[in-house]
C-alpha positions as CSV (number, residue, x, y, z in Angstrom):
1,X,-19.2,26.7,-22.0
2,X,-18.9,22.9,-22.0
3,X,-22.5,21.4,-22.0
4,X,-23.3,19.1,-18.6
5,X,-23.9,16.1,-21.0
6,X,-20.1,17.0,-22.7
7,X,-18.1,17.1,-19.2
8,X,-14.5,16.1,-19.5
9,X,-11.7,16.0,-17.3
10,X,-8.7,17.8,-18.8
11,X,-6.8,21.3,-18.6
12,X,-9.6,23.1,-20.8
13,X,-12.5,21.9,-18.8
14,X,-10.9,23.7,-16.1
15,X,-11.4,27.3,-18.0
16,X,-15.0,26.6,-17.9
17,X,-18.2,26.5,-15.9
18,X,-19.6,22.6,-16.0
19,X,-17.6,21.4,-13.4
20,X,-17.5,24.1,-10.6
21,X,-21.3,24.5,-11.2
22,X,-21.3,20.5,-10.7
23,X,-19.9,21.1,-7.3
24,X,-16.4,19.8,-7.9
25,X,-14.0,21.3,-6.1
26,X,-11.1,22.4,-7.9
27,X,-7.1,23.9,-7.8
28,X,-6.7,27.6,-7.3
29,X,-3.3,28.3,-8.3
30,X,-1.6,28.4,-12.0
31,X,-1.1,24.8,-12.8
32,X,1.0,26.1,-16.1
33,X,2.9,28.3,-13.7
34,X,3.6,25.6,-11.4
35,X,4.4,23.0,-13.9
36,X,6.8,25.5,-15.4
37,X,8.3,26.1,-12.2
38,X,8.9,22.3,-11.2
39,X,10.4,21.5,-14.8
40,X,12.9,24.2,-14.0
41,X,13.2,23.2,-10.7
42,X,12.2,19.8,-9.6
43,X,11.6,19.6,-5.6
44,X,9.6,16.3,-5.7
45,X,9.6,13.0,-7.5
46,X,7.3,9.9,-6.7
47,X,7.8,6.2,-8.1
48,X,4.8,4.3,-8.9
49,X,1.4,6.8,-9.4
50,X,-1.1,4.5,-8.8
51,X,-4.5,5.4,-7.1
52,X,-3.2,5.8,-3.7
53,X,-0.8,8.6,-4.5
54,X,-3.4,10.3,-7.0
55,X,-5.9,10.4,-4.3
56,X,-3.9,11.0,-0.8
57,X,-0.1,12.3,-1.6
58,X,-0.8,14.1,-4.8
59,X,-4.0,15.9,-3.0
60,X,-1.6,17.0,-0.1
61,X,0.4,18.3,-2.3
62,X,-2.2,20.4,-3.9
63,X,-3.8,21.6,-0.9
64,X,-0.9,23.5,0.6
65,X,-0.1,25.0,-2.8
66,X,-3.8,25.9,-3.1
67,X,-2.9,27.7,0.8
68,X,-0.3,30.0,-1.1
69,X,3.1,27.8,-0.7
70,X,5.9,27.0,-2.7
71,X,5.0,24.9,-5.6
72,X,5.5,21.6,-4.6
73,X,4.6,19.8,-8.0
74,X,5.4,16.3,-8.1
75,X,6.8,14.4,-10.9
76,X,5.2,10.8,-11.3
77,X,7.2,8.0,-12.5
78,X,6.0,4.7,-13.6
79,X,9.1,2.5,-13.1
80,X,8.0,-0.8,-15.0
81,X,4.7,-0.8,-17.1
82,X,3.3,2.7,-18.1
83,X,-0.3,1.2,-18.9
84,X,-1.8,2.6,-15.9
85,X,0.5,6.1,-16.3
86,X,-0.7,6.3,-19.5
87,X,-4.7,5.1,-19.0
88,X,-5.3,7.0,-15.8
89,X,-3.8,10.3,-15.9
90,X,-2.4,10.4,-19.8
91,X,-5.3,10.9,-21.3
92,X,-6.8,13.8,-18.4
93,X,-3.8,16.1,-18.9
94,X,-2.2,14.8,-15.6
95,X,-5.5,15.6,-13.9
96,X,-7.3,13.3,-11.2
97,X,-11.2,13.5,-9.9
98,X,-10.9,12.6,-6.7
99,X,-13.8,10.9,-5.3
100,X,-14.6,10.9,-1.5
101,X,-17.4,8.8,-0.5
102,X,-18.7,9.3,3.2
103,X,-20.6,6.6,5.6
104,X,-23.6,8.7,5.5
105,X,-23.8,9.1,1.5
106,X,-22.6,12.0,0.6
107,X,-19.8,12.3,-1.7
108,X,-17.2,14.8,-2.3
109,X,-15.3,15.7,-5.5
110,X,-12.1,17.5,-6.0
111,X,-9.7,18.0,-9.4
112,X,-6.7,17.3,-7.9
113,X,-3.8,18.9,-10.2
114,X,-0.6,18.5,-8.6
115,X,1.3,16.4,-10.6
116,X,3.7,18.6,-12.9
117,X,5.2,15.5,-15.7
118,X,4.1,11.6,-15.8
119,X,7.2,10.2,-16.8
120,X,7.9,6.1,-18.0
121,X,11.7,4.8,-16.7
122,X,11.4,2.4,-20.0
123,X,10.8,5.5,-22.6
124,X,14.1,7.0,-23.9
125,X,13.2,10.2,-23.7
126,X,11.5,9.9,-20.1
127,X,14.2,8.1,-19.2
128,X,17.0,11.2,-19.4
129,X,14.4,13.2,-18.1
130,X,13.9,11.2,-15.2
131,X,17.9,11.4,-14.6
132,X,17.6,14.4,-15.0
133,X,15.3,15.5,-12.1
134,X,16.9,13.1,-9.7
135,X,20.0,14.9,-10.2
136,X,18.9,18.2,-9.6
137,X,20.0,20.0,-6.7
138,X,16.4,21.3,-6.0
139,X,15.3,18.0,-5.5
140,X,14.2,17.4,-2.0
141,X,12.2,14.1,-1.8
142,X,11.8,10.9,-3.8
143,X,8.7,9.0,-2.5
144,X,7.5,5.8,-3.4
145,X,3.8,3.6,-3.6
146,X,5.1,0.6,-5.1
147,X,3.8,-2.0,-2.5
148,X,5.5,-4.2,-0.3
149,X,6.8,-6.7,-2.9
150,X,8.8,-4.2,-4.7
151,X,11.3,-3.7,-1.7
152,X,12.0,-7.4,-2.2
153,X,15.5,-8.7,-3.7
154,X,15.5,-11.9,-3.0
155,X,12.9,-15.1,-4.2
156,X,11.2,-17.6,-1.9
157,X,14.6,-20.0,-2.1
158,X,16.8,-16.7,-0.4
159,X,18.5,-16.0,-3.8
160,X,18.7,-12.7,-5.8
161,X,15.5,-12.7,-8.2
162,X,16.7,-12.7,-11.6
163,X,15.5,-9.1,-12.3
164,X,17.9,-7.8,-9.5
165,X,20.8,-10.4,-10.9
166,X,20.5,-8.5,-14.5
167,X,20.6,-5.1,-12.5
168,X,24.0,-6.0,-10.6
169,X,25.7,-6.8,-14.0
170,X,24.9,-3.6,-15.0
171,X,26.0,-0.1,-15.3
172,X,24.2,2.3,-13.0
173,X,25.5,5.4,-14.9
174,X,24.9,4.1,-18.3
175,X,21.8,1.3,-17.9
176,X,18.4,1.2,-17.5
177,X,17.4,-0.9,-14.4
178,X,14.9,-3.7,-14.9
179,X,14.1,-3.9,-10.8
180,X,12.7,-0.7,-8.8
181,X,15.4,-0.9,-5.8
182,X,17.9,-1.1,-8.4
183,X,16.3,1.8,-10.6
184,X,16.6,3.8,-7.0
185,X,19.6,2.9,-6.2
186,X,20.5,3.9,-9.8
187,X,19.4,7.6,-9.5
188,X,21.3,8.0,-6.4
189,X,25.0,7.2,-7.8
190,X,23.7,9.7,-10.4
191,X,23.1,11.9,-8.0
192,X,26.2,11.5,-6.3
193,X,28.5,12.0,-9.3
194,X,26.0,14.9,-10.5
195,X,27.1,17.0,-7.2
196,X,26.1,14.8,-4.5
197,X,23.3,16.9,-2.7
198,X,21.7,15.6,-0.3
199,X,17.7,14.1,-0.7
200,X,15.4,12.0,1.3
201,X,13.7,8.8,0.0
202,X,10.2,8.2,1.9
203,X,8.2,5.1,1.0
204,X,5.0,5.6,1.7
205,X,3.9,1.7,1.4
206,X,1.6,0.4,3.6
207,X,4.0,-2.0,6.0
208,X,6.5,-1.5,8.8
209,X,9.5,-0.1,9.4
210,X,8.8,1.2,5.5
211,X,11.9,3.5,5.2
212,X,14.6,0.8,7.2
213,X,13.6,-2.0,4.4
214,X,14.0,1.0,1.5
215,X,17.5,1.6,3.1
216,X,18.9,-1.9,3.5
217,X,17.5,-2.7,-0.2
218,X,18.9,0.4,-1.5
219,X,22.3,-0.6,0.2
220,X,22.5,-4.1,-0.7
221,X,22.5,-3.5,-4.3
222,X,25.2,-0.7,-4.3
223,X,27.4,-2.8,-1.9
224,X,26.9,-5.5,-5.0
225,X,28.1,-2.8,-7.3
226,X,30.8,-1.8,-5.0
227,X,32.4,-5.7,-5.0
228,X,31.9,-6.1,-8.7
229,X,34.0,-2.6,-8.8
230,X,31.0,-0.8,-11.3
231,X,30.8,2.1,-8.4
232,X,33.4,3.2,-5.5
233,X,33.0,2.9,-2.0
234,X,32.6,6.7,-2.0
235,X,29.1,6.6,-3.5
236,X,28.0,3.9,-0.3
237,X,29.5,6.0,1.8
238,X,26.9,9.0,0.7
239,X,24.1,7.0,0.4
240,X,24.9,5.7,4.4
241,X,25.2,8.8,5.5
242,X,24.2,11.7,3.3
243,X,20.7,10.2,1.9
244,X,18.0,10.0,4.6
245,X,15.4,6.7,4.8
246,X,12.8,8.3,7.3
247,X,9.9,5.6,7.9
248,X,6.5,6.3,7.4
249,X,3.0,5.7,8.1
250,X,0.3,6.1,5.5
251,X,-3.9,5.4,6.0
252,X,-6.1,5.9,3.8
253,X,-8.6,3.3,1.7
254,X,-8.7,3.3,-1.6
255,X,-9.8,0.9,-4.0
256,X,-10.0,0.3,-7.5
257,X,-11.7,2.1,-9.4
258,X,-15.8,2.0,-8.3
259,X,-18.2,1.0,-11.2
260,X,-21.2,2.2,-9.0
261,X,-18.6,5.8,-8.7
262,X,-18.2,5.4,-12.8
263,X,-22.2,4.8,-13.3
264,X,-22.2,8.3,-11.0
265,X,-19.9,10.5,-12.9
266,X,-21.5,9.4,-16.0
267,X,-25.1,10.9,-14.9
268,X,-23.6,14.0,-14.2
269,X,-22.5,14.3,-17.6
270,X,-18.4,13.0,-17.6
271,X,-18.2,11.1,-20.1
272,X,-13.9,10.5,-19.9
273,X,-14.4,8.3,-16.7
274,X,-14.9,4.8,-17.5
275,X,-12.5,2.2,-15.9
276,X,-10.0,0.8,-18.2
277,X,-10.5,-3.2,-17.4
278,X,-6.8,-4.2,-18.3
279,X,-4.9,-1.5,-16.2
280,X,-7.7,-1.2,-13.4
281,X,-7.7,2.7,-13.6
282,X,-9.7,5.4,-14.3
283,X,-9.6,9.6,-14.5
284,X,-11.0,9.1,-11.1
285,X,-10.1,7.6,-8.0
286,X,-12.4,6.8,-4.9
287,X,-11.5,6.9,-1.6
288,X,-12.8,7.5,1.9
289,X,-12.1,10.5,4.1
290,X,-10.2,9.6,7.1
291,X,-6.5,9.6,6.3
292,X,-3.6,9.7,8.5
293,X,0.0,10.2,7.0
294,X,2.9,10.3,9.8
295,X,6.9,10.7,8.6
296,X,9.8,10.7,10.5
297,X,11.4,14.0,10.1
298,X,14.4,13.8,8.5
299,X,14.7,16.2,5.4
300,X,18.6,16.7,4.6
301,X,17.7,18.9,2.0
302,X,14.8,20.4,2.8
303,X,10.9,19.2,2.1
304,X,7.4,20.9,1.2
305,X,5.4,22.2,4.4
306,X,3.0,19.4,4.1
307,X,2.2,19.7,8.2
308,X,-0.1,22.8,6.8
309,X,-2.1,19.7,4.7
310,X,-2.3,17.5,7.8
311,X,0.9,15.4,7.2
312,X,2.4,14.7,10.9
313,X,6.2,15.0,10.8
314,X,7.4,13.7,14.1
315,X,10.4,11.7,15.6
316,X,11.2,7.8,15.0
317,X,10.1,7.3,18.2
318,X,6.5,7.9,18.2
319,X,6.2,7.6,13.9
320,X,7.3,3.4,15.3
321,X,4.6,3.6,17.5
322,X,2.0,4.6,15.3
323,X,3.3,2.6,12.5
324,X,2.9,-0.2,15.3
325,X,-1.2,0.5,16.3
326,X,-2.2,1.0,12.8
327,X,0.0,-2.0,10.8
328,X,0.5,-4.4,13.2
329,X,-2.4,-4.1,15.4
330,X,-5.3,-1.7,15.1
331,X,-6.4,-1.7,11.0
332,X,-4.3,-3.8,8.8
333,X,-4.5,-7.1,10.4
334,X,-8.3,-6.6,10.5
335,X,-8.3,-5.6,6.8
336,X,-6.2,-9.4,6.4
337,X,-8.8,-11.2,8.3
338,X,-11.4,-10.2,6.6
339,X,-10.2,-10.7,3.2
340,X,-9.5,-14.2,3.4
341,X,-12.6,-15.1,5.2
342,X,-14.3,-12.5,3.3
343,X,-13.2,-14.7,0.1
344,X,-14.0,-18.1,1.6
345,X,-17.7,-16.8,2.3
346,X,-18.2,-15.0,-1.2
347,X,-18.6,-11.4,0.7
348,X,-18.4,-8.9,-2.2
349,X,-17.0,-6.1,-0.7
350,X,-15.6,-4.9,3.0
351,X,-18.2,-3.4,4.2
352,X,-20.6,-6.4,3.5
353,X,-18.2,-8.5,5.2
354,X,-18.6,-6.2,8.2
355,X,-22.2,-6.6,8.7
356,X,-21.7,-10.0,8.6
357,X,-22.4,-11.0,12.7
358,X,-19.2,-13.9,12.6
359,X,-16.9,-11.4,10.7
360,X,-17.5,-8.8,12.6
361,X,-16.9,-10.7,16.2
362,X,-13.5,-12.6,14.4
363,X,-12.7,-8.7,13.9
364,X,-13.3,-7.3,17.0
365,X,-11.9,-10.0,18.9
366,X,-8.3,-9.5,17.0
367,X,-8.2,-6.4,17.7
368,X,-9.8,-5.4,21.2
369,X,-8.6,-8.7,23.0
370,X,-5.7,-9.9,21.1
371,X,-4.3,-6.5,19.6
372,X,-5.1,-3.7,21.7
373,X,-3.0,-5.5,24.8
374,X,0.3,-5.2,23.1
375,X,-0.5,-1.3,21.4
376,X,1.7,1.2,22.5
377,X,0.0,5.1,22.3
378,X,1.8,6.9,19.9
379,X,0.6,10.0,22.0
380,X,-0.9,11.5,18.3
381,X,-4.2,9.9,18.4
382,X,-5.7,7.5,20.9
383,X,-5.5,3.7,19.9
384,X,-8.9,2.7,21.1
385,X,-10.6,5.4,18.9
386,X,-8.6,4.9,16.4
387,X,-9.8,0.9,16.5
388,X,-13.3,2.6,17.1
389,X,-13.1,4.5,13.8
390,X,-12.2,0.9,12.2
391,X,-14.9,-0.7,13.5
392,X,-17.6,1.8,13.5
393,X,-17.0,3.8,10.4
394,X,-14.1,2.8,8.4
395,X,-14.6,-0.7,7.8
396,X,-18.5,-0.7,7.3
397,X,-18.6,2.3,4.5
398,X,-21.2,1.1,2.1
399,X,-19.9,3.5,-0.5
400,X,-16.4,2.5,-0.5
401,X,-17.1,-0.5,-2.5
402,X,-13.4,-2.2,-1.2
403,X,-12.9,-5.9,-2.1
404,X,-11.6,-8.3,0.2
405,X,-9.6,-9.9,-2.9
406,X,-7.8,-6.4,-3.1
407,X,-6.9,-6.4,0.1
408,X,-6.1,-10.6,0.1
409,X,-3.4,-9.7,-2.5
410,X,0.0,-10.5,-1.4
411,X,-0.7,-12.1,2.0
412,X,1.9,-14.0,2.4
413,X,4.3,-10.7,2.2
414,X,1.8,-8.9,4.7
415,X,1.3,-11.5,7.1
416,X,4.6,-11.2,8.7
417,X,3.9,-7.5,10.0
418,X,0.2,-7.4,10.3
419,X,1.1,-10.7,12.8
420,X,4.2,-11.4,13.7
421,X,5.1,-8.7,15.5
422,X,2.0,-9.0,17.8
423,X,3.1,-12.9,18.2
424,X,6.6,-12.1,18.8
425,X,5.6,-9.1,21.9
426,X,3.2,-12.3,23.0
427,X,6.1,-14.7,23.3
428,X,8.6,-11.9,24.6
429,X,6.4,-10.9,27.5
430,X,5.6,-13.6,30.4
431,X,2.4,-11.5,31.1
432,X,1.2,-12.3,28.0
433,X,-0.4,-15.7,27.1
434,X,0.0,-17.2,23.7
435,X,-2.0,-19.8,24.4
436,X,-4.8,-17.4,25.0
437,X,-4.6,-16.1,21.4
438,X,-7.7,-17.4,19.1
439,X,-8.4,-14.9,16.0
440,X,-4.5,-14.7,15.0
441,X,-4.4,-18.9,15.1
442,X,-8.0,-19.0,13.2
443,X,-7.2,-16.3,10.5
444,X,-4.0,-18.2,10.4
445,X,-5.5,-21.4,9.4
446,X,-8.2,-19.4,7.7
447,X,-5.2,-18.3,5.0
448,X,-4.1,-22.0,4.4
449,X,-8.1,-22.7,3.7
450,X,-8.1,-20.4,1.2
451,X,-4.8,-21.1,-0.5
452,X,-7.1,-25.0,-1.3
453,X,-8.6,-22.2,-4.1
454,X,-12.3,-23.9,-2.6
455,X,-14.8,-21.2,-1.0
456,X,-16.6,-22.4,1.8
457,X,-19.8,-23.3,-0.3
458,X,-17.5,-26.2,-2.1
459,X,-16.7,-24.6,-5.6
460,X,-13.5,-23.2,-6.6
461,X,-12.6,-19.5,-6.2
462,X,-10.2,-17.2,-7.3
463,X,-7.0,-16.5,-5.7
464,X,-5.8,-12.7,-5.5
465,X,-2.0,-12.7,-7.1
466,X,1.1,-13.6,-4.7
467,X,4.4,-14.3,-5.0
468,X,4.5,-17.5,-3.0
469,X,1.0,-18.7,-4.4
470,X,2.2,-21.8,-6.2
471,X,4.4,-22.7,-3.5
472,X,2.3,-22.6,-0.7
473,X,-0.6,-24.4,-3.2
474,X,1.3,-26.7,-3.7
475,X,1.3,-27.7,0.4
476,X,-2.1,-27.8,0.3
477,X,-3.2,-29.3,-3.0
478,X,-3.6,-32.9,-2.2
479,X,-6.0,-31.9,1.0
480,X,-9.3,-33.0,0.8
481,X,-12.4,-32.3,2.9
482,X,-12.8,-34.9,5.6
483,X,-8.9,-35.2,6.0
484,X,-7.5,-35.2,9.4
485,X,-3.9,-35.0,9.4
486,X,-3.1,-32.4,11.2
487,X,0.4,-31.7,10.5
488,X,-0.2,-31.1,6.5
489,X,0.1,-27.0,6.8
490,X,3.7,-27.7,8.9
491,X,5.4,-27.1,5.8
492,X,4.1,-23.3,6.0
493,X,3.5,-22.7,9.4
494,X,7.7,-23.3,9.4
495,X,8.3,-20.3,7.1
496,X,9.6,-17.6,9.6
497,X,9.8,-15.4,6.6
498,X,6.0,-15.9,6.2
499,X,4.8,-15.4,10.3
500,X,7.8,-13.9,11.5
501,X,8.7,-16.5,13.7
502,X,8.8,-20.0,12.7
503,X,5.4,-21.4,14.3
504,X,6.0,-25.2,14.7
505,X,8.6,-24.2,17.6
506,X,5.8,-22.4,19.4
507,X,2.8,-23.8,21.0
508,X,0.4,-21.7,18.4
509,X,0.9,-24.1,15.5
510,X,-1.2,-26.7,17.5
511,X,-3.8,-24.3,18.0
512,X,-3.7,-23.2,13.7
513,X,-3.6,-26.7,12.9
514,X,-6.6,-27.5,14.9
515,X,-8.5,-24.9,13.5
516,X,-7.6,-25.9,9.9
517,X,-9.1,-29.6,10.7
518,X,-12.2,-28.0,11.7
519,X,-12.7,-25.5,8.7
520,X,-11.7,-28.7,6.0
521,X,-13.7,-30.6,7.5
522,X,-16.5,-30.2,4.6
523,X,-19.1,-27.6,2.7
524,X,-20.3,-24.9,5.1
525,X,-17.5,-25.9,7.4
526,X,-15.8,-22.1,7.5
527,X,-19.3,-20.6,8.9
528,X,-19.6,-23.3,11.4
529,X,-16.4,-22.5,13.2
530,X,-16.9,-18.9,12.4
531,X,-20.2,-18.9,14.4
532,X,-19.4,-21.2,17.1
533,X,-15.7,-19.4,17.9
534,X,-17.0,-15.8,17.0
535,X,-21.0,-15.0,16.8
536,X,-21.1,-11.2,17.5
537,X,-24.1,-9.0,17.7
């Protein structure tokens, strides 16, 4: 029996006592069985294992095989560095502790055991392997976590980025890729010249109209191939109409890694779960317990019986509509507003922002008065209790231990969804009145405050990575507080591919721009507008 002060995760601590008699839930089916089973006969790959998939998609996946389904394990694919393959679930046998933390204090634990091989693209031997499951006629589903940049071909000046030009010189039967969308689109002229079954490819990314951008990215690059005459017109033709893109809607918070969850596992005797600071993982991964996943149903090949796990397959029609409440209105641009104010004020974590009285009235003006209006009820679960659960529960979790640098990562690529698409159905609609709009316009000019790299106290702070960071720096490098030129932040309020619409041609940059004077205008200067624009008890 391993000792309590000797717990490990890995495949041997599962034939013990220790962590069952810790109250850690664990899998009750034969993990060699199933592994056995999916190496023989792969129904599921997913690109890019990070913590999201460990905790949410692989956990599904266990929990209807625990009911007495099919095996459904999953083979996990790191497409580009393998640290965090190799760090989190390498050393734990493929094993993840899954880590629920609830508003009221208690936490849950769970081994979550579903993944059958962790795989590297760049390893030789992973690599054929790799080829060799997404070639299989078993295969029924590739998803993906890989985050919104990786769906991206093209740089900030419209042009191929130079990962994607290597990839169109090469062979997609012979080469290694060096991008993602071309390492997909890769597997699938494999496919296609391995017997060309059918399979669906579901992103299951956090932004809109997920599966349409995985499409056209996926298409782009083999029309490339196509003209260079490396592939045959055939092969588009079965990706267009043989290989579905169902969009998707995922929800569910999970952080990095928890120190305060690490310090935790530790006194209960782990002594396998400290978090690796260069790859940001851990044998755990925290999370909260509300979760939503809703797919568009369209499974040429067939696909698990996730519905018996909670997964909500449903038509396009009202999978766009709750893709719209959650990512456009109801959660995500909340999460955005408070991460770049969050940073400005030095708020720690989320949930600290929250209880802040300003933050919390900035956040419930966006999305009662300025987001709920536009919302259309996806019929599955009522909007205003969804934005209730945000609010309430979600958002002020004192035990998730989220970051609003986390979430500030990659704004400029988010921005576009979490707002446009509210400020284009504003402009659309005569009933609407842009003009009325205040927390979209401040968080707006709240973004280009923090791009100065200056907190709201005076003293630099650190940026969270972005693509467009030293460009959009750049525009606001020479501003200094006192400054009163409005028209300095034109030069990004222009970038349509940033707001979704190009903001100097509607009457909303005046109001941004305004806003920005006020919150440059010195120290102290962000909780001065913050309080007199949003005080909330």
């Amino acid at each position: 029996m391993i000792r309590k002060d000797d717990m490990k995760l890995d495949l041997d601590a599962l034939g013990g006592c220790a962590l069952a008699d810790a109250g850690i839930s664990l899998p009750t089916f034969d993990i060699d069985e199933m592994r056995s089973q999916a190496h023989d006969r792969p129904r599921w790959m997913h690109i890019g294992p990070g913590n999201l998939f460990r905790v949410h998609i692989a956990r599904l996946a266990q929990d209807i095989m625990n009911s007495g389904a099919e095996q459904c394990g999953i083979a996990a694919i790191a497409p580009r560095n393998p640290l965090r393959l190799d760090r989190g679930l390498g050393g734990h046998d493929l094993l993840t502790l899954g880590v629920t933390s609830h508003a009221d204090g208690h936490t849950d634990f769970g081994v979550i055991a579903s993944i059958s091989e962790g795989l590297a693209y760049h390893r030789a031997d992973d690599f054929h392997r790799i080829i060799e499951i997404a070639c299989a006629e078993s295969l029924q589903l590739i998803t993906l976590t890989i985050t919104e940049k990786g769906y991206q071909l093209n740089g900030s000046d419209g042009s191929f980025q130079d990962a994607v030009v290597e990839d169109l010189g090469c062979d997609p039967m012979t080469d290694p890729m060096s991008s993602t969308m071309a390492l997909v689109a890769a597997l699938l002229v494999r496919r296609f010249h391995a017997g060309a079954t059918p399979v669906a490819l579901v992103s299951c990314d956090n932004f809109s109209h997920n599966g349409d951008k995985l499409r056209s990215s996926v298409l782009t690059i083999t029309a490339e191939w196509e003209k260079r005459g490396t592939i045959g017109h055939e092969v588009v033709e079965w990706i267009t109409e043989k290989v579905a893109f169902p969009i998707s809607v995922i929800d569910k918070i999970t952080p990095v890694p928890s120190q305060k969850v690490a310090d935790q596992l530790a006194s209960m005797g782990f002594d396998d779960m400290t978090i690796d600071p260069d790859a940001e993982v851990a044998g755990y991964a925290n999370t909260e317990p509300t979760e939503y996943l809703v797919i568009e149903d369209r499974f040429p090949n067939g696909r698990p019986e996730l519905e018996k796990a909670g997964v909500c397959f449903t038509d396009r029609e009202t999978c766009d509509r709750f893709e719209r409440m959650k990512v456009t209105t109801c959660l995500n641009p909340l999460h955005t507003a408070l991460a770049v104010t969050g940073v400005l004020l030095r708020k720690p974590t989320i949930d600290e922002a929250m209880r802040d009285p300003n933050l919390a009235g900035l956040v419930h003006r966006l999305g009662w008065q300025e987001g709920l209006p536009v919302v259309s009820n996806p019929g599955i679960v009522d909007p205003k209790e969804f934005l209730r659960e945000v609010e309430e529960e979600r958002f002020p979790n004192p035990f998730l231990g989220d970051t609003p640098s986390r979430i500030a990562t990659d704004t400029s690529q988010k921005i576009p969804i979490r707002f446009g698409e509210t400020i284009k159905s504003y402009l659309a609609d005569d009933s609407f009145d842009v003009a009325s709009l205040r927390a979209i316009p401040f968080v707006f000019a709240a973004w280009c405050r923090y791009l100065m790299g200056i907190a709201d106290d005076g003293e630099p702070v650190e940026l969270s990575p972005d693509p467009l960071l030293a460009d959009l720096k750049s525009v606001v490098s020479e501003v200094r507080f006192g400054d009163d030129d409005p028209k300095v932040i034109a030069a990004i309020l222009s970038r349509a591919d940033i707001f979704g619409v190009d903001l100097t041609k509607t009457s909303l940059a005046e109001v941004v721009e305004r806003f920005f004077i006020r919150l440059t205008a010195g120290p102290g200067a962000v909780r001065s507008v913050l309080n007199k624009e949003f005080a909330h008890s």
